[in-house]
C-alpha positions in Angstrom: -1.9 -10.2 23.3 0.7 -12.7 23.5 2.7 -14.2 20.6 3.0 -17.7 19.7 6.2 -19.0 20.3 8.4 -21.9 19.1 8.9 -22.6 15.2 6.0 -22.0 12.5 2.6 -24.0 12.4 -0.5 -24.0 10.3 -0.6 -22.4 7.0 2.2 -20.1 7.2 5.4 -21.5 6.3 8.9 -20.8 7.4 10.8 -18.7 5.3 14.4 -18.3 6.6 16.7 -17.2 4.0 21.1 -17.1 3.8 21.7 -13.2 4.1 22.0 -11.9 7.3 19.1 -10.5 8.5 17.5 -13.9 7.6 19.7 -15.5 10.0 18.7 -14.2 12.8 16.2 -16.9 14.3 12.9 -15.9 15.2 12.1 -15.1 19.0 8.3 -14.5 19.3 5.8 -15.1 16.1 2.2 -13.8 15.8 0.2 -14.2 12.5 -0.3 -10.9 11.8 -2.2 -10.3 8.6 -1.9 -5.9 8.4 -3.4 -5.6 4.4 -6.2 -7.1 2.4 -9.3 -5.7 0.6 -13.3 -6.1 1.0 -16.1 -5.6 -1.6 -16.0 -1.8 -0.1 -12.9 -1.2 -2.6 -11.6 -3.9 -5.0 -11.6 -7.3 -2.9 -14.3 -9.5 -3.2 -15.5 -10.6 0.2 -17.3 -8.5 2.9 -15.4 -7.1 5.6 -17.4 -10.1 7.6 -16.3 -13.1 5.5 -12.4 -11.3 5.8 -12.5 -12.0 9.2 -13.9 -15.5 8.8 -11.4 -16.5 6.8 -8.4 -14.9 8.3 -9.7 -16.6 11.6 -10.1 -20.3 10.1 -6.4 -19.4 8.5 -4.7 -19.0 12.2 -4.5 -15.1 11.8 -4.4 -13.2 15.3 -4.3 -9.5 14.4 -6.1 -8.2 11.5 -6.4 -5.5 9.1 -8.7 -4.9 6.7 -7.3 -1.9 4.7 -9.4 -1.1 1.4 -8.1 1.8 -1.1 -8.9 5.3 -0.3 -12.1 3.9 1.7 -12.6 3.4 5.3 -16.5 2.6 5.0 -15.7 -0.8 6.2 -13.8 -0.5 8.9 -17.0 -0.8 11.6 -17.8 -3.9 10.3 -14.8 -5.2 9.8 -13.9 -4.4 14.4 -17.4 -6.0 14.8 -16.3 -9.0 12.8 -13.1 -9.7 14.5 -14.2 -9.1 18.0 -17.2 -11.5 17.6 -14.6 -14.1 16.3 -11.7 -13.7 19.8 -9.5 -11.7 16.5 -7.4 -9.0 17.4 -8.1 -5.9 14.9 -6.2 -2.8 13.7 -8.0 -0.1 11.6 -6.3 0.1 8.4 -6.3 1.8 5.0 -4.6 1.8 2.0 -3.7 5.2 0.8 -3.0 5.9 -3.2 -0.1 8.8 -3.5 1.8 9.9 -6.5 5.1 10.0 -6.1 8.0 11.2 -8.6 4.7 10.7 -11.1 4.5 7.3 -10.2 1.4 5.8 -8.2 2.8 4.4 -4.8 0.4 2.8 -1.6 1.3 3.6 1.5 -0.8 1.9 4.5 -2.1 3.4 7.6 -2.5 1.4 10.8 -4.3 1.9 14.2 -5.4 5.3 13.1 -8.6 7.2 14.8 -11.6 6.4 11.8 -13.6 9.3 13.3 -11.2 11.7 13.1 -12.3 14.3 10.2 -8.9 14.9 8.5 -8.3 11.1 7.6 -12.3 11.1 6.2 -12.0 14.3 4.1 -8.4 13.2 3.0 -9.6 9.9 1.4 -12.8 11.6 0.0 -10.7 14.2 -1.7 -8.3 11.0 -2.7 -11.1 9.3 -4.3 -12.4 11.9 -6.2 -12.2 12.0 -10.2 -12.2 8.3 -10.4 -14.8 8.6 -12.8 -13.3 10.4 -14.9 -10.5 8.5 -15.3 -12.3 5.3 -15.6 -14.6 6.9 -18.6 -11.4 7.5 -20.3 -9.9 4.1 -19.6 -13.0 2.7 -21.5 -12.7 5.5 -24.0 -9.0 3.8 -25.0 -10.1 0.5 -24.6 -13.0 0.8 -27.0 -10.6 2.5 -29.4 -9.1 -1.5 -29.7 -12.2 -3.0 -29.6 -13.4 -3.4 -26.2 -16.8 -1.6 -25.5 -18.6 -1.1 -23.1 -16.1 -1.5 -20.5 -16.9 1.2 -18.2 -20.6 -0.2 -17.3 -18.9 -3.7 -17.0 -16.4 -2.4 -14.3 -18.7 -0.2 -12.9 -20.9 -3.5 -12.2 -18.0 -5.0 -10.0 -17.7 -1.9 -8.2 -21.0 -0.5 -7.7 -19.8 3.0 -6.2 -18.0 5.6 -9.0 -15.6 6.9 -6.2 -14.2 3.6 -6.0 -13.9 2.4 -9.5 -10.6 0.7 -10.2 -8.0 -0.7 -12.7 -9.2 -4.0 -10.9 -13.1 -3.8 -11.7 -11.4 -3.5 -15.4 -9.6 -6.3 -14.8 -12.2 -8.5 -13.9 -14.8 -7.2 -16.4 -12.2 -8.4 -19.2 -11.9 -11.8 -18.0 -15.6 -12.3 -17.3 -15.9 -10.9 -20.8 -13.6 -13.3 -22.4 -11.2 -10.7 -23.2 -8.2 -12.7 -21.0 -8.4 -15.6 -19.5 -7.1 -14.3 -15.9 -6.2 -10.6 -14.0 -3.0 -11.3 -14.5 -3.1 -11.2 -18.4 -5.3 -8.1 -18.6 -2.4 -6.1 -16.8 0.1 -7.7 -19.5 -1.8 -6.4 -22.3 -4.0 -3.7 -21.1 -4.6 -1.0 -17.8 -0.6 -0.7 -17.6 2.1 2.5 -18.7 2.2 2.4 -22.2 -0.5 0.1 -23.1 -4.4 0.2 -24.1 -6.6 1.6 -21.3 -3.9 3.0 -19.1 -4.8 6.5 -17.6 -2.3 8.3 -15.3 -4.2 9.8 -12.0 -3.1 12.5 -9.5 -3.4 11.0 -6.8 -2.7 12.3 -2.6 1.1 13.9 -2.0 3.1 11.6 -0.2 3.1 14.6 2.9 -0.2 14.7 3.1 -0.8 10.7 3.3 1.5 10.4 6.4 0.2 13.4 7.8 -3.8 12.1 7.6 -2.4 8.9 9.3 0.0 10.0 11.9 -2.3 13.4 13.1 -5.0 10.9 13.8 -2.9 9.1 16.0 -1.8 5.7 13.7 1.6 4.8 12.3 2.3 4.9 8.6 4.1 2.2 6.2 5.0 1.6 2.7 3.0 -0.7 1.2 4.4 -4.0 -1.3 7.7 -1.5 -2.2 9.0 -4.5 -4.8 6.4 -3.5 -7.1 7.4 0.0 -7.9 9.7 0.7 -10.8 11.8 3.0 -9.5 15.5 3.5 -9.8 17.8 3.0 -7.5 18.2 7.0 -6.9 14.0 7.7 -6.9 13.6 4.6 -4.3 16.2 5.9 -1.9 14.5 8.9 -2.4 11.0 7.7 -2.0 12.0 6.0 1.7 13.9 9.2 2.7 10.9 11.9 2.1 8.9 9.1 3.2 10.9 9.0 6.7 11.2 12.8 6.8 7.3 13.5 6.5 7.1 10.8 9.8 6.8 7.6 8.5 7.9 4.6 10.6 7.2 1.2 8.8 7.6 -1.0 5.6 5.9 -3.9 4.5 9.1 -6.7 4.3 6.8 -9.7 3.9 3.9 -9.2 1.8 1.9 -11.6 -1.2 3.8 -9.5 -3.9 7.0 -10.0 -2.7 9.7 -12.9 -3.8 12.0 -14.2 -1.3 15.1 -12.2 -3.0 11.8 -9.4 -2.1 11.9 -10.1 2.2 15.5 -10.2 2.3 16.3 -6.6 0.5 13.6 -4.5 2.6 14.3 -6.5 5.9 17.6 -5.2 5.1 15.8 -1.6 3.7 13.8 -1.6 7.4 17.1 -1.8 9.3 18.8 1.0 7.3 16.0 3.3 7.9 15.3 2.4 11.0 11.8 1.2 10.0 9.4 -1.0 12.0 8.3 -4.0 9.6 4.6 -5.2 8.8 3.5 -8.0 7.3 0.3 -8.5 5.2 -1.0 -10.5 2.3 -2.9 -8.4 0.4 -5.4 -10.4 -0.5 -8.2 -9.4 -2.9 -9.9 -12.4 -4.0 -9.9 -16.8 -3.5 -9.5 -17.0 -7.1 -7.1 -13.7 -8.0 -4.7 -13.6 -4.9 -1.3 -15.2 -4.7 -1.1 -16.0 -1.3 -3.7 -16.7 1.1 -4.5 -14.8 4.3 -2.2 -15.8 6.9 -0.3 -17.7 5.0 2.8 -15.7 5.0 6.5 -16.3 6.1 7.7 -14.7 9.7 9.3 -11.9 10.2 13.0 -12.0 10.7 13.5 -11.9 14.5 16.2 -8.7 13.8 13.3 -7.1 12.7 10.9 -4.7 15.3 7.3 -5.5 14.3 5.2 -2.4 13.7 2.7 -3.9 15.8 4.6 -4.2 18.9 4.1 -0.1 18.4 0.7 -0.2 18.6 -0.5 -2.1 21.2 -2.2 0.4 22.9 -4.4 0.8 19.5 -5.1 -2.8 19.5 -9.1 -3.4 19.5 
């Protein structure tokens, strides 16, 4: 596989910011798109119409990396080789962590390997549950029948999401967008938000790293955690075997790239790079159409080349 070189083209722009790290210019560049979802967790496309698009958007290595669910992972390979595209296999694990839920991402891993199948089954399990009580609040301010609405958008119980809530609302006329319904609903302290144990933060790494793929935070600007709970979070992160962060991601502002490409150097961290895209309609940034890396960064998939399909 050999980078692109030479300044940015296409849809991504250049994003090359005043602090240090940023200054650095960029040596090699590959459109590396390492997180988005399919219709077999909370996106909206198939795995086949991910690649499709990530291929018309210039993207060279892919991941497709639903929640808790690697059901789509054959498709997605079969997808991306028919199409010249480079593919990872990729998962986003949900983890509780200082009692606040926390994604980490797992790259390049073995998908037949039992451990990282019964991990995620065990992961997935009591979603139900949670989402009958999610309706059970929201019908307490007037909302019912949410859980068959969400349940229509996600068709399997073991996958049924904040998000499938989300877009029942707005289809309902509740909000007008996905954005709103988290303002006012599904969030701490508001109507229809359910806390869920989810997998230990040891046992995430360890599904992902024993079945040979490398680990990585996933979006870290969007977890409200103090100073002292996110240092903590990327040391017992580090210490269970953990080796990458997401610096540029769709969630993240440019004040966002700058702090964890400065976060990946202190911890010695291999960066990634992903939109997470769920949807044409709900996403904020396209696939592919992110800024580079910082060229002081080491890219996590420079790592995994041998795991590279």
């Amino acid at each position: 596989m050999t980078p692109q070189k030479g300044p940015p083209k296409g849809p991504v722009q250049g994003a090359f910011f005043t602090k240090a790290v940023y200054n650095d210019p960029v040596k090699s560049i590959l459109n590396a798109d390492l997180h988005c979802h399919s219709v077999v967790s909370d996106g909206t496309l198939t795995p086949a119409a991910l690649a499709q698009r990530a291929k018309s958007n210039g993207v060279e290595l892919w991941a497709l990396t639903d929640h808790d669910e690697i059901g789509g992972q054959d498709s997605a390979l079969e997808a991306a080789q028919s199409l010249g595209m480079n593919y990872l296999t990729g998962v986003e694990i949900s983890v509780t962590f200082a009692q606040k839920t926390v994604h980490i991402v797992g790259l390049g891993f073995d998908a037949s390997e039992p451990l990282i199948q019964e991990g995620l089954k065990a992961t997935r399990g009591g979603r139900e549950e949670r989402a009958r009580e999610m309706s059970a609040q929201l019908e307490k301010v007037g909302i019912v029948g949410a859980f068959e609405g969400a349940l229509q958008y996600a068709g399997n119980l073991e996958l049924i999401s904040r998000t499938h809530f989300a877009r029942f609302l707005v289809e309902s006329g509740v909000c007008q967008d996905t954005n709103e319904v988290f303002r006012r609903f599904l969030t701490e302290g508001k109507p229809g938000f359910v806390e869920h144990k989810w997998a230990s933060l040891k046992d995430a790494v360890t599904w992902i790293r024993d079945c040979k793929g490398m680990a990585v935070i996933a979006h870290p600007g969007r977890y409200p955690f103090t100073p002292t709970e996110e240092f903590a979070f990327l040391s017992e992160f580090k210490a269970h075997g953990g080796q990458g962060i997401e610096v540029v991601t769709g969630s993240h502002t440019p004040d966002e790239f700058v702090k964890y490409a400065d976060v990946a150097m202190e911890f010695d961290f291999f960066a990634s790079r992903g939109s997470d895209f769920h949807s044409p309609t709900e996403s904020r940034i396209d696939l592919g159409a992110l800024p580079w890396l910082s060229g002081k960064l080491q890219p996590i998939w420079e790592q995994l080349e041998d795991r590279i399909q």
